[in-house]
MARVOTI-553320 format. One record per residue (C-alpha): residue in one letter; x, y, z. Coordinates in Angstrom, 1 decimal. Layout:
! residues N
+------+--------+--------+--------+
| resn |     px |     py |     pz |
+------+--------+--------+--------+
|    a |      X |      Y |      Z |
...
+------+--------+--------+--------+
END
This chain:
! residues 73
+------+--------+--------+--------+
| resn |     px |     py |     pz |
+------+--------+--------+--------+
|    x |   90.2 |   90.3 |  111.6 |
|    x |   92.6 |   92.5 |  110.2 |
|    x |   91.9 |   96.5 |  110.0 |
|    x |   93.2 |   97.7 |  107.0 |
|    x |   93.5 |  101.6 |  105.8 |
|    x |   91.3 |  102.6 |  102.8 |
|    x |   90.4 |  105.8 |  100.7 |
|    x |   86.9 |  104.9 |  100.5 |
|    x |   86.6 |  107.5 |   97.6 |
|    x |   88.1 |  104.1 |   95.3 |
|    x |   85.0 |  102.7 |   95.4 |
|    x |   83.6 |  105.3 |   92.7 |
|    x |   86.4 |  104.1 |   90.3 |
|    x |   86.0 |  101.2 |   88.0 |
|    x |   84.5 |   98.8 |   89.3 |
|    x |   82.3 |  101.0 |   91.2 |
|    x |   80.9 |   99.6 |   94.4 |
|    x |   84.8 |   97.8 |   94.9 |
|    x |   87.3 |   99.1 |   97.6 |
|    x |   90.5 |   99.2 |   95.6 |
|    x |   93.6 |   98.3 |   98.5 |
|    x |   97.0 |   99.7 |   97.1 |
|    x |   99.0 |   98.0 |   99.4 |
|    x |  101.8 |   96.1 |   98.3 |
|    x |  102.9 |   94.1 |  101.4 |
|    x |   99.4 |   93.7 |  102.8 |
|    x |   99.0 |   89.8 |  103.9 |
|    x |   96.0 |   89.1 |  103.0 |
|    x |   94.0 |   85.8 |  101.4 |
|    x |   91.1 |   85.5 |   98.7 |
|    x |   87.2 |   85.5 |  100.7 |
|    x |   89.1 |   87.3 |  104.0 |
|    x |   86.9 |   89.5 |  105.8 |
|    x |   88.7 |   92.5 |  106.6 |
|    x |   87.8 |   95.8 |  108.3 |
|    x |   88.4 |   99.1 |  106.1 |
|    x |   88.5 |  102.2 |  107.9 |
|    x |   89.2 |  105.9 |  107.4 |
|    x |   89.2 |  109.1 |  109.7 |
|    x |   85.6 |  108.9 |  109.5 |
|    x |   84.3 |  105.1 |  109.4 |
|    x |   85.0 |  101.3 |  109.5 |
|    x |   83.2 |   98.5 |  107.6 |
|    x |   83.9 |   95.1 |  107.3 |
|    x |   84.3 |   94.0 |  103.6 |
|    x |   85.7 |   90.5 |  102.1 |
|    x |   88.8 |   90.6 |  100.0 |
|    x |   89.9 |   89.3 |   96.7 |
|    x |   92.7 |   89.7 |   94.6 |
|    x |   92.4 |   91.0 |   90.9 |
|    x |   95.4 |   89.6 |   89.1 |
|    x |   94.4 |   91.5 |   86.0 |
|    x |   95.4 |   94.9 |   87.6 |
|    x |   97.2 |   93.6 |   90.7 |
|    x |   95.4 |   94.7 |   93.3 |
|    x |   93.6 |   93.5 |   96.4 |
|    x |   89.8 |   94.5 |   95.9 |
|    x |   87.4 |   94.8 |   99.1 |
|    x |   83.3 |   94.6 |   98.5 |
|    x |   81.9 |   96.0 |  101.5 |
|    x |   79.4 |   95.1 |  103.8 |
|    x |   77.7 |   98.6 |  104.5 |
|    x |   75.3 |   96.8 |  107.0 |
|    x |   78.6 |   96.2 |  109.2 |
|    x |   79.4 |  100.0 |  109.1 |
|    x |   80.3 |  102.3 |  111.9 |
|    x |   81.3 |  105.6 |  112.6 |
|    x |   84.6 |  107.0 |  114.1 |
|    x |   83.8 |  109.2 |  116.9 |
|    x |   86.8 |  111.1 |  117.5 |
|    x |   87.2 |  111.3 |  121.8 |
|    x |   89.3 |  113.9 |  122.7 |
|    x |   91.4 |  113.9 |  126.1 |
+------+--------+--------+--------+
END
């Protein structure tokens, strides 16, 4: 499963509850499951692509999330 970088603050945009991925050379395939993290958290979320605005959307799974405990050395 592929972990891909999001700014979960995309979801509030239209359409709300959507991950919006602005990656242009992100590999990935309509119905994917994915994992989107952040500093803070990680959720798995399946993956379509909107070619009206060209961009890969996520809807996420929040039952999958977890949080990013930062270990230091």
């Amino acid at each position: 499963m592929q972990r891909i970088y999001v700014d979960f603050n995309t979801e509030t945009a239209e359409p709300v509850g959507v991950l919006k991925i602005y990656r242009p050379n992100t590999s990935l395939s309509d119905g994917e499951t994915i994992i989107a993290y952040d500093e803070e958290m990680e959720v798995q979320a399946q993956v379509s692509y909107d070619a009206a605005t060209g961009v890969w959307m996520a809807v996420p799974d929040w039952t999958t999330k977890h949080e990013i405990i930062e270990q230091h050395a």
